[in-house]
N, C-alpha and C positions, 0 to 999 in steps of 0.2 A: 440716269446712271452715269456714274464715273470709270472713266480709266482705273483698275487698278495701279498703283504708283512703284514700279519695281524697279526703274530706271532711270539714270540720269539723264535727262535729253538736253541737249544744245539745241539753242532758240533759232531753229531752221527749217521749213521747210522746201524738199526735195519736190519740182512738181516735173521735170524733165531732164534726162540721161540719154548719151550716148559715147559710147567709147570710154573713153576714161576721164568724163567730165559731165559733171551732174550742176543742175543749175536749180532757183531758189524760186519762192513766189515773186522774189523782186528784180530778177533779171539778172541776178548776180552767177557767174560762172567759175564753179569751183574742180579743180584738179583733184580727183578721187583716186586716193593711193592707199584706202584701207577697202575698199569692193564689197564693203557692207559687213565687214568681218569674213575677209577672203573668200566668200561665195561669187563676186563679179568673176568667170574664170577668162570667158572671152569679150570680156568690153560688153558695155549696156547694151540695150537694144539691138545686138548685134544683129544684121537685115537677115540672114541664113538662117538664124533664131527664132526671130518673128515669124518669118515664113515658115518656120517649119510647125509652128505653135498654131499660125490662125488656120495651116492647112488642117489641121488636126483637128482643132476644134469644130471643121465644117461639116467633119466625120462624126466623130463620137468622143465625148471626151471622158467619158466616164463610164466603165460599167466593172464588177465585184471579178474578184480572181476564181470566181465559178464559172468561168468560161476561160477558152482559149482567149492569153493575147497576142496575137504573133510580132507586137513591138518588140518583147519583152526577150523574143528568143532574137531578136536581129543586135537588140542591143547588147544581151549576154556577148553574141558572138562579136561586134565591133568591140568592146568590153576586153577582152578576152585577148583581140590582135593588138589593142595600142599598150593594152598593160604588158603585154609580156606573158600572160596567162592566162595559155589557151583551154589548159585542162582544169582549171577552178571550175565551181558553181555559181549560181550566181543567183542571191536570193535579193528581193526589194524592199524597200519597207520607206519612211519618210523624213527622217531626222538624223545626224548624228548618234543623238543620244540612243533611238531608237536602235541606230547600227550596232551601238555598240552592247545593250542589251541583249539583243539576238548574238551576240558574237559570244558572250558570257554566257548563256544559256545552252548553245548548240557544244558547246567545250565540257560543258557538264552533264550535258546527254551524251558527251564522247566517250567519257571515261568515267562516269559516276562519283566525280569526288566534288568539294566545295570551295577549296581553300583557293583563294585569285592572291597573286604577287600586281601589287603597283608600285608608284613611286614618286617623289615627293615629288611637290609643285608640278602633281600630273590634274590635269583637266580632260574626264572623259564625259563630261552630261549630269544634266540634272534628274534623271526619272532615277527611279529605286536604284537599281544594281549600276548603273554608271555614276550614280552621286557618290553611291558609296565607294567606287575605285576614284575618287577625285579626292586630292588630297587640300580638301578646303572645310573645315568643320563647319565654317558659319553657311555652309549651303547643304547642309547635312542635318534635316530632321532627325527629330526621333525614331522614327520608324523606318527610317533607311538607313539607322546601325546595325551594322553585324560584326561578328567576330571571324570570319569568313577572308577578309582582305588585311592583310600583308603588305603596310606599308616599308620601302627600301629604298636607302638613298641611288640617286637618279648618277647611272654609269661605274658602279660598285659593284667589282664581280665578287670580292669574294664575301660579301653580305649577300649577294645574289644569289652563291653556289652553297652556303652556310643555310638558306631559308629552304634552299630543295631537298637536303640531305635532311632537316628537322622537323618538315610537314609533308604530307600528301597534296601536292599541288595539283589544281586542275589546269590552271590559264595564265597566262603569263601576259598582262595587257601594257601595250608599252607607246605611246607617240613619236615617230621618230625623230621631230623636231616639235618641241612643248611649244604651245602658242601662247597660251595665256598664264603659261609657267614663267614666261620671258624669255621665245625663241632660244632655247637650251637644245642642243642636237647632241641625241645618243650616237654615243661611239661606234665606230662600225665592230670594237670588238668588243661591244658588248652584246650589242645584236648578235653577232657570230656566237658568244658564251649561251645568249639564251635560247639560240636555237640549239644547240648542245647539248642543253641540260633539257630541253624539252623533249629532243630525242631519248636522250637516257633514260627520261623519269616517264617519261608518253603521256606528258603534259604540252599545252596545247600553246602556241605562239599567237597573239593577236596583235597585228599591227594597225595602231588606230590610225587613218589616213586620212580623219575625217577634216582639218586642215592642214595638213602637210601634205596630202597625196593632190591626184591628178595635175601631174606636171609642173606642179608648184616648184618643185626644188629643186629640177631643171632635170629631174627620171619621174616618171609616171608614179611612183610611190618613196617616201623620200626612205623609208627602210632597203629601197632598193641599191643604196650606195654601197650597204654591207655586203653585198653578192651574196647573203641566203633571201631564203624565200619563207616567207612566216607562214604558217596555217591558215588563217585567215585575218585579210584584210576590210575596217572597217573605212567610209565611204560616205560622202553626203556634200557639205559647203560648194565646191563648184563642180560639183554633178551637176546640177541643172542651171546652172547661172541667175538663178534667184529664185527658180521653180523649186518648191518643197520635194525633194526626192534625196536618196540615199539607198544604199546597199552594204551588201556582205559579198567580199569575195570568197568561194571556200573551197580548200585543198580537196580534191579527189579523195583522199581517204577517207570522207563524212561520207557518210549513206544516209539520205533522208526518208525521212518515215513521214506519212500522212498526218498533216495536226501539230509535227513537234515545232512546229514556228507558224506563222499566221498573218493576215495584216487585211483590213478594208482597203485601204488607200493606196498601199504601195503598190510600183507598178502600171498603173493606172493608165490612161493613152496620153495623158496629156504630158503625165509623168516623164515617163520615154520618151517622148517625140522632144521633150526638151531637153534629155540625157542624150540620146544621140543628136543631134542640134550639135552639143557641148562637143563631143565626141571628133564629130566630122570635121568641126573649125578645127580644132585643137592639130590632128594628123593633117589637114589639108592645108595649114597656113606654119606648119612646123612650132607651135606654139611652147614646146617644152624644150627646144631648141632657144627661142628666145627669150625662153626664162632662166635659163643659165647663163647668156649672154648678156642682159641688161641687169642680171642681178650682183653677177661680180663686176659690172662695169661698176653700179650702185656701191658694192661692199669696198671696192680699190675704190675710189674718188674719198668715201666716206671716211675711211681710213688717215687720209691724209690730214682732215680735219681738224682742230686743236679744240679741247675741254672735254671731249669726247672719252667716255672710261672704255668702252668697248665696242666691238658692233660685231655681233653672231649672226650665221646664219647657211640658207643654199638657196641658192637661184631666188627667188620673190616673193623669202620667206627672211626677215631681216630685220634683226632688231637693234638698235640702238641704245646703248646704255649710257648715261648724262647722269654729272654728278648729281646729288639730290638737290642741290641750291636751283639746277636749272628745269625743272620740272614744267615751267611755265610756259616753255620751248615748244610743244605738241599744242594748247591752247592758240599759242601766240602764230604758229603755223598756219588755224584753220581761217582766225579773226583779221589778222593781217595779211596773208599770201593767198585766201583760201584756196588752200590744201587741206584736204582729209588724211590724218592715218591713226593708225591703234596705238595701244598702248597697252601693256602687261602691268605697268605699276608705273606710278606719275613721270619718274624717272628713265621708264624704259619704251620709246617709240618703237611701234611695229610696222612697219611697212607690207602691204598684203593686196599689191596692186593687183590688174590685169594681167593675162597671160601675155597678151597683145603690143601691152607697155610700147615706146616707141624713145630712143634716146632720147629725141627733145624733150617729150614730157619727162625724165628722169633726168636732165639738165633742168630742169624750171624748179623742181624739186629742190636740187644739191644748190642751186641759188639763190633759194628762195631760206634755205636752213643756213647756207653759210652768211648769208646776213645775220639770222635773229641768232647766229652763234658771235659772229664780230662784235655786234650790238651789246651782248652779256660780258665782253672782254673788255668793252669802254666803260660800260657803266661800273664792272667791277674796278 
């Protein structure tokens, strides 16, 4: 049996990580500054991590949510004090994509209507209802069309305030900084309008957090720059620091019923034990702290830079914009300096390091790019 073939892979294997440097089958040691697609939140292997994993596993690592697990209420409640929201819910599940399914579903058990507002070069997941709020057709089956989503240009109030007054809207699902849109950060007044109209119309706010949140953007949720607070938040990438887990944060005013949401997996002990893991570094080492401080250090240096068309972002979410000619920039980073990071389109590197980051490694970085950028200004 074969690999199905869905992705493009660079000729490397990862056989050992720690911190913010992953190494190859052949000795080679590379500077990891994309964290696997921002899932690394506290550094690989971080030892607090490990340990809290293999204690866990010594216990029980598995058993169905037809029993009590009392991880699951300690991590709601750590949950609950770093985010800023104490009085949310807090349901579990495994994925992103999954989050934001549930997040979509409980908004339409809230209020009974169909109609979801997205927004261009939004990426919220590949299963049914999150493909379909992703504004990418070639990832878009047939059978995850509807007529249900409402696409609207990304930070447009008044196509925003025009789509509420001419549908019955249920949900209003937004990222507050697009990752794979190319690091685009919504307006805080726009955020501010759709909690607004969401009030008004009692349609429901979801703020997808599922790479912009946990401390990434130097606040615990990056919708939290707007000073409201969205209905529910959706949750996953460095939840677990590479453990498969994810969640729903949800406003006090949902009342759950038996059965209206569900999951085998989520949850789980081992789940937890690596959510709070994430949890405990993150509050005990001030980690969203110095994701605001290494990230404007990153954005000011970057800045100063020449060929450079842009650089967007918050705290250790930051994307890079390069004319189209130097696309070869992000390649030429991993094979020459190896350095790892993302990309949004050839053109646009993302950066999506650790929480952890430490200025040296974000000097080896900005030295290692202002080369292969002087290099492009000789050769041109």
């Amino acid at each position: 049996m074969n690999l199905f073939d869905v992705y493009p892979l660079n000729d490397i294997t990862i056989v050992k990580a720690a911190g913010s440097h992953v190494w190859d089958d052949k000795g080679v040691k590379y500077l990891d500054l994309y964290g696997g697609h921002a899932v690394i939140s506290i550094g690989h292997t971080h030892p607090h991590y490990v340990k809290r994993l293999e204690d866990q596993l010594h216990k029980v690592g598995f058993y169905s949510n037809s029993i009590k697990i009392p991880l699951q209420a300690e991590l709601a409640e750590k949950l609950g004090k770093v985010s800023g929201k104490d009085d949310y819910q807090l349901f579990l599940c495994n994925s992103g994509a999954e989050a934001n399914e549930n997040a979509l579903k409980l908004a339409s058990f809230y209020n009974g209507r169909k109609k979801i507002i997205a927004f261009s070069k939004a990426f919220h997941g590949r299963t049914s209802l999150a493909v379909a709020v992703t504004d990418n057709p070639g990832l878009v089956a047939p059978v995850n069309q509807t007529d249900n989503v409402l696409f609207l240009p990304f930070n447009d109030e008044e196509a925003l305030e025009e789509a509420f007054t001419k549908n019955d809207i249920s949900s209003v699902i937004i990222e507050g900084i697009q990752g794979v849109g190319g690091i685009n950060i919504a307006s805080d007044g726009f955020l501010q309008k759709i909690r607004s109209l969401c009030d008004q119309y009692n349609a429901v706010f979801i703020a997808d957090s599922v790479q912009c949140g946990y401390g990434r953007s130097g606040k615990f949720y990056s919708h939290d720059h707007s000073g409201v607070n969205a209905d529910i938040y959706t949750m996953a990438k460095g939840m677990g620091n590479g453990f498969p887990v994810a969640g729903i944060s949800i406003a006090p005013k949902f009342k759950p019923k038996h059965f209206m949401l569900g999951t085998t997996f989520g949850g789980n002990h081992l789940a937890c034990a690596a959510a709070l893991a994430v949890l405990e570094v993150i509050e005990e080492d001030g980690l969203i702290k110095n994701a605001e401080k290494i990230g404007n250090y990153l954005m000011n240096e970057l800045k100063k830079l020449p060929l450079i068309k842009e650089v967007r972002g918050r705290g250790l979410m930051i994307g890079i914009e390069l004319p189209d000619e130097l696309k070869a920039v992000k390649k030429n980073l991993l094979y020459n300096h190896k350095i790892f990071t993302g990309e949004a389109k050839p053109n646009i590197i993302r950066l999506l390091p650790a929480l952890n980051i430490s200025t040296v490694e974000a000097d080896i970085f900005l030295t290692a790019f202002t080369k292969e950028l002087n290099s492009m200004m000789v050769s041109a």
